[in-house]
N, C-alpha and C positions, 0 to 999 in steps of 0.2 A: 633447238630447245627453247621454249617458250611459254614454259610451267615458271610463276613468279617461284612460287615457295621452293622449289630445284632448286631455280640462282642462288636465292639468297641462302639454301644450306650450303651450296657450293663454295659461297663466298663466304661465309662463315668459318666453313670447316677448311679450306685453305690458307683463311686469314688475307684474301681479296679483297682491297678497299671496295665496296661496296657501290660506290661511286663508277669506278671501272668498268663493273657490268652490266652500268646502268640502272642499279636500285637505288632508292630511297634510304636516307640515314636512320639512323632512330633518334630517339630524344636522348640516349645518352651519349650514344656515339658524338650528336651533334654539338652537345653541350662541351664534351670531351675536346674534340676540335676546336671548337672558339675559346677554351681553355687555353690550348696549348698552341694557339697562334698568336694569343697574349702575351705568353712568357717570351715569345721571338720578337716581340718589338721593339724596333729602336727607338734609340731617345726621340727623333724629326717624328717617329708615330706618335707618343706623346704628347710632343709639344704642338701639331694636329689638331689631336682632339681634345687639349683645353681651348687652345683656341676657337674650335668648333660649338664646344659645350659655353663660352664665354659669350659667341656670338648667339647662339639659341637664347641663352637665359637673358643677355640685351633685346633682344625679339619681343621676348613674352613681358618682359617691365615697359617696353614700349606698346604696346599691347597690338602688336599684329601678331595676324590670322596665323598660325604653324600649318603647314602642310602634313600630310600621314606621314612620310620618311621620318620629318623633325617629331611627331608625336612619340614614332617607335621608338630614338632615340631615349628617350624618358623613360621607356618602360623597363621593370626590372625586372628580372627571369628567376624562374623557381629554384633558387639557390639556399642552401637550406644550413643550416649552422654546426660547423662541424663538432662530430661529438670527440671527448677526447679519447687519449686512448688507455687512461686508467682511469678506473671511479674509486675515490675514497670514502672517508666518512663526513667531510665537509662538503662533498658536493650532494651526498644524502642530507644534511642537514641542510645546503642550501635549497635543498627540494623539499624539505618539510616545509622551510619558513616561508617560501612564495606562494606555497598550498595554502599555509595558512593566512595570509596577504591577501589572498585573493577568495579565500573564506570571508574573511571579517568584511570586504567591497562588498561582495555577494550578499552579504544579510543586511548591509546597509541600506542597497540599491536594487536589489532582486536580479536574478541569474539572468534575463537578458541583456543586462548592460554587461557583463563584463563576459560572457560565456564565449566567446571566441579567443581569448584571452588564457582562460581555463582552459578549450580545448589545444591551441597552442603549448602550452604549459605541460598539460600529460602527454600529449605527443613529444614535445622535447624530452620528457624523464623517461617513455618508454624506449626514444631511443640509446639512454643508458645504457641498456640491456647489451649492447654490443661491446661496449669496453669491457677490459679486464679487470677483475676484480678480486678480494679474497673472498671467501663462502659468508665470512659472517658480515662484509658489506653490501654482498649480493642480495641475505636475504632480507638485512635492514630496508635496500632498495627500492624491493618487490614490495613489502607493506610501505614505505611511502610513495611506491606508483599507484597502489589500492587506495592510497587515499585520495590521491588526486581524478581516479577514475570515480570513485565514489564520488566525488564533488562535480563531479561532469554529467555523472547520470544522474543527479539531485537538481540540477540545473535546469537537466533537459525537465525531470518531470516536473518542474518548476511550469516549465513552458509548454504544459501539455505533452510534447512528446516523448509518449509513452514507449515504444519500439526502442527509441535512443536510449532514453534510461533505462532500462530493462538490458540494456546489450553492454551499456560500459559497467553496471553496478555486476553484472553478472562476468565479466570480465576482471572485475576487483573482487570477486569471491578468488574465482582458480589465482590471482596472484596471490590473495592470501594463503592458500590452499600450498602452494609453492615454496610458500614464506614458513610453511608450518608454524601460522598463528590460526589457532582454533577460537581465538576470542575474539581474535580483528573479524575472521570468517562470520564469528555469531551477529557483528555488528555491522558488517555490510548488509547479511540475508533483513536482517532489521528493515533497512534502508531499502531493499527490494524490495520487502511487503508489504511497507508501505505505495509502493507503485499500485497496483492491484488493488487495495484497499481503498486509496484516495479515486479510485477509477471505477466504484460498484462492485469490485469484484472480491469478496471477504472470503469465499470457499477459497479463491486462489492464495490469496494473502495467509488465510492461517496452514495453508501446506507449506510456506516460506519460513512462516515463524516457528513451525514444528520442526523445520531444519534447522532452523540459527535454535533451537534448543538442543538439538543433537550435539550440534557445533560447541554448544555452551559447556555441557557436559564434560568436553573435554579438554577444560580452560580454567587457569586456575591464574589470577592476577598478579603480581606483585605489584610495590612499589612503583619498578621504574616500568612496568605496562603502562600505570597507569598514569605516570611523567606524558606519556606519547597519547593516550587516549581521551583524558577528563579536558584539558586543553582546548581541543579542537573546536568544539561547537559554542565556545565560553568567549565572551567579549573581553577587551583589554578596560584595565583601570586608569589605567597612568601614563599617557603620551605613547598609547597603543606598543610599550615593554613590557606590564605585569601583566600579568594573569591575574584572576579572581583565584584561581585553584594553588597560586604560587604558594600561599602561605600553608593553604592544607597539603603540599605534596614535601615542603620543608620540616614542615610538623611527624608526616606519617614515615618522611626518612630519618630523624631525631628517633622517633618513637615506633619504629616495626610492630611493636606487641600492642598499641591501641586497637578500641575495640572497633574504630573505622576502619583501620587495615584489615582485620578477618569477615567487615562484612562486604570490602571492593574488592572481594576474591572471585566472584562470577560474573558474567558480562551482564546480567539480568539488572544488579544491584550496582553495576557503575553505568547501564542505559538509564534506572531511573535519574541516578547525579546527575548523569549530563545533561537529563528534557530539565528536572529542575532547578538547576543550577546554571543555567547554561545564561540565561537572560541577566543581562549587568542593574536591569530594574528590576531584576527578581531578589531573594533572600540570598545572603554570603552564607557562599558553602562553608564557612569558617565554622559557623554556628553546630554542624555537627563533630565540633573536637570539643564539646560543651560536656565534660564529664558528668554533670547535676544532670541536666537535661537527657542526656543519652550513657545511661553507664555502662551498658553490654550491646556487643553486637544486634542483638533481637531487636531491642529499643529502636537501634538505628534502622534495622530491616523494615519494624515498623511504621515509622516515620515515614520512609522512603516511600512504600506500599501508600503510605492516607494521603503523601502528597501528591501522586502520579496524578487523578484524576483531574483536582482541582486546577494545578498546574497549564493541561493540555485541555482542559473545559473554559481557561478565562478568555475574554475577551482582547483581540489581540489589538494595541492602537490605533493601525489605521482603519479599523472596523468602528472602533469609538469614534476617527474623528470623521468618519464618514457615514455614521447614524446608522450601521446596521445592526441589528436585535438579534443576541443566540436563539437559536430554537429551544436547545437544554442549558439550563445552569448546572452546573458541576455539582449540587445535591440531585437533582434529579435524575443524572447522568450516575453519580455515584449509587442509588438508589437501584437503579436499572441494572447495574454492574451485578450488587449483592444481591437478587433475585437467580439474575442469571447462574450467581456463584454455586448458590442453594439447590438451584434445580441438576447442576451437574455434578455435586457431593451427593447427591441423592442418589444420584444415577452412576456414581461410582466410575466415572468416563470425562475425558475432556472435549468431545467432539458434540458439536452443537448440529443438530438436526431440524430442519424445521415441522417435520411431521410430531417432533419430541416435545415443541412446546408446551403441547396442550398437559400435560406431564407436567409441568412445572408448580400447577396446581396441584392441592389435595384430591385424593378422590371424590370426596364430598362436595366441595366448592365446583370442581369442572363438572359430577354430575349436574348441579343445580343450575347451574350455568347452561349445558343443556336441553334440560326440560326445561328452562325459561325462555330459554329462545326457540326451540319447537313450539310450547304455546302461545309464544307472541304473534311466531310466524302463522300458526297456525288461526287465529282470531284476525290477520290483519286478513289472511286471503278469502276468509270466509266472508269478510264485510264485504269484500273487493266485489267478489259473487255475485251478493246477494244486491249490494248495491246497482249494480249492473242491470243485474235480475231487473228491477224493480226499474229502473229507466226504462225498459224495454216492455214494463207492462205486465211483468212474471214475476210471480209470490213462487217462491222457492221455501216449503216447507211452511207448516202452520206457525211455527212461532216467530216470535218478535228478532227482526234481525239480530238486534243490539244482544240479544241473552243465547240466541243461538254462537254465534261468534266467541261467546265466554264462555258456554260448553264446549265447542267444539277444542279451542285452546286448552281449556283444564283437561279434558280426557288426552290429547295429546301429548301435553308435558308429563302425565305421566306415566301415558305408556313408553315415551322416549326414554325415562329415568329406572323404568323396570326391564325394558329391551336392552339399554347400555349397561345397565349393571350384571345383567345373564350374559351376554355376551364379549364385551370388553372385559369386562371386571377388572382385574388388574395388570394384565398385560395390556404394551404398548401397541396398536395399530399401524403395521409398519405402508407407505406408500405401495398401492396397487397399480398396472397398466390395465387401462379397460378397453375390451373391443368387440363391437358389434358386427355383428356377420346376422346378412338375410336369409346366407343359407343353412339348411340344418344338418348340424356336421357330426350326429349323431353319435355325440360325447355323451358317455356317461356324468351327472355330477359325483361330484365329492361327497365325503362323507358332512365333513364341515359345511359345504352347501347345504345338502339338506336338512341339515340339524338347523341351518340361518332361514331358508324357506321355510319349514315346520314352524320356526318361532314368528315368523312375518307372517304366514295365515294364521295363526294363534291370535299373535296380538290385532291383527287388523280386523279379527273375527271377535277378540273382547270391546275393542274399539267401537267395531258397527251395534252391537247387541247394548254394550252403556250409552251411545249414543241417543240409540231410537229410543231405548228407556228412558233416558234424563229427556230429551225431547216429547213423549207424551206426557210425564208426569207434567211435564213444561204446560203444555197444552193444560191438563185437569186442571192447575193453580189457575192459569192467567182465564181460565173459562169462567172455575168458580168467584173468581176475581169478578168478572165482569158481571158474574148474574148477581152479587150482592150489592154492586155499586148500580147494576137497574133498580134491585127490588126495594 
């Protein structure tokens, strides 16, 4: 017998050192063995291999060459930290506060300084998973392994990649998912659609955000949610212990029935807090337990809403100190927002379309708009023409380029504005696929076709007949014209 994979089930399944019939160890087997021929050492092995390792490390301070045996010596094997074997609620808290440790590095330094670090870190918390636990430490667990994968895939797209964040953020969904937190979930998908967004990709982005709204829906905050979430993405005050949010989550547990508490009931209204609250040279979230200032929830919701734009529109410092110009300021950003707002109250829908925009106009305005640009277009091609013409030696028509070109633009704007008003009127133009074929595939048209053919020889038949009209009367003027300025 001489089939490798035989032996080795052979010797598997009889429990055959592996060694005996001539196969190959594994890396665990082998690992297991140098294990366990460690705990058999005598004290003279010991005392060996300090001496061994005493004489190497006098070697390398003297500074001769080591040999490969003396290098391997040095090298440390994939030995990995054992997990224990219950998880309480202190070793979840010590999982929160290294996440968070290594949040506050990250925003100082940017995720590739520390992101192996970070992945290290959730790698260790998901090996939690294997100890025993009680249900309500397990699922505490699970939303702080999502946060720490959230912070891994925030990193990655820190650093471009995109595949990596997208795979750990969508990882920290199903743990929240597991965790049955419907709000952590809405606040991760957040954080994923932003992936796609920051990447050209906004059709993908708002199918993410249409789910962290699903999510949202079925999430309703308290207090201590909000102990674990306003936190996170907030800078410390005071020898990196307080929090900025310490005072308002000290306040909002004094006080349950403020009207801060009823409006950090949905993930919508504590994502705005934390984009702007979050920065330690931003404004103290303190200022919304300003009774004067904010005396009903709405006020606050308010607030929240006028400040989002500005907030995520400013200029961030090391863009200031390295001279680069916004494109938009946050009024014209804000501006752009309440258009967009308008055109989709109008239209009764949240879904943006771009064949829709034209819609966003009145109908009056976007007619005008295009009969002005049909008889621009249409005057600029006729000069093009005629200029042409006329390089080559050819009078194209009796009359004067310059006026011919201004007829021909005026009778087109508005046959374009009497064509789009019979036909469009006010339904939306939804996107067509076009395909030409040379052969004739003896389809009937529509009816709608030829109701749009009948109107296209109609109008291109008023077209031709005011044309050549306006063009001689053109001619009688500029004749008479001339025969008085002979006579």
């Amino acid at each position: 017998m001489q089939a490798y994979d035989v032996l080795e089930r052979i010797a598997d399944g009889l429990g055959v050192p592996r060694g005996f019939m001539g196969l190959a160890y594994t890396d665990e087997a082998a690992h297991g063995a140098a294990t366990s021929a460690g705990l058999h050492r005598t004290k003279d092995d010991f005392m060996l291999e300090r001496r061994g390792f005493l004489g190497l490390i006098s070697k390398i301070v003297m500074g001769a060459v080591l040999t490969q045996p003396e290098v391997d010596l040095l090298a440390v094997g994939p030995d990995t930290t054992p997990v224990p074997n219950r998880v309480g609620a202190t070793d979840v808290v010590q999982v929160r506060a290294l996440t968070a440790a290594l949040r506050s590095y990250d925003a100082a330094h940017g995720g590739g300084s520390c992101r192996d670090a970070i992945l290290a870190h959730t790698h260790w918390a998901q090996s939690l998973l294997h100890a025993s636990a009680t249900d309500a430490v397990r699922t505490s667990l699970l939303s702080a392994i999502a946060e720490a994968k959230t912070m891994a895939g925030w990193t990655a797209h820190d650093l471009g990649l995109q595949s990596d964040a997208q795979r750990w953020l969508g990882q920290a969904v199903r743990d929240t998912q597991d965790a049955g937190d419907p709000a952590h979930t809405a606040i991760v998908l957040y954080h994923l659609g932003r992936v796609p967004l920051d990447n050209d990709d906004p059709a993908e982005a708002l199918k993410l955000f249409q789910l962290g709204q699903i999510a949202a829906q079925d999430s309703h905050s308290s207090v201590a949610d909000l102990a674990g979430y306003l936190p996170r993405t907030a800078g410390t005050t005071a020898g990196d212990t307080a929090n900025r949010w310490d005072p308002v989550l000290r306040a909002l547990a004094e006080h349950p029935d403020h009207p801060l508490a009823a409006t950090l009931t949905t993930p919508l209204s504590v994502g705005l807090a934390r984009v702007i609250y979050s920065d330690t040279t931003g404004p103290d979230p303190a200022e919304l337990l300003d009774a004067e200032r904010f005396p009903t929830a709405a006020s606050i919701s308010d607030h929240l809403l006028t400040r989002f734009v500005p907030t995520v529109c400013r200029p961030e410092p090391l863009d200031r100190a390295v001279g680069l110009d916004q494109r938009w300021s946050a009024e014209q950003a804000a501006r752009w927002f309440r258009f967009l707002a308008a055109h989709l109250s109008r239209r009764h829908t949240t879904d943006l379309a771009w064949w829709e925009f034209g819609t966003a106009l009145r109908r009056r305005s976007r007619t005008l708009v295009l009969g002005l640009f049909a008889g621009v277009t249409a005057t600029v091609v006729d000069w093009l023409v005629e200029g042409v013409a006329s390089a080559f030696g050819t009078r194209v028509g009796s009359s004067p380029w310059f006026l011919s070109g201004l007829l021909i633009g005026f009778f087109g704007a508005v046959l374009m504005v009497i064509s789009y008003g019979l036909v469009i009127g006010r339904d939306v133009p939804a996107p067509v696929s076009l395909r030409i074929s040379v052969r004739s595939g003896g389809r009937r048209l529509t009816a709608e076709k030829k109701s749009r053919l009948r109107l296209g020889v109609l109008c291109g038949s008023v077209f031709g007949v005011c044309l050549g009209t306006a063009h001689r009367l053109l001619d009688v003027v500029t004749s008479r014209s001339a025969s008085s300025l002979v006579a």
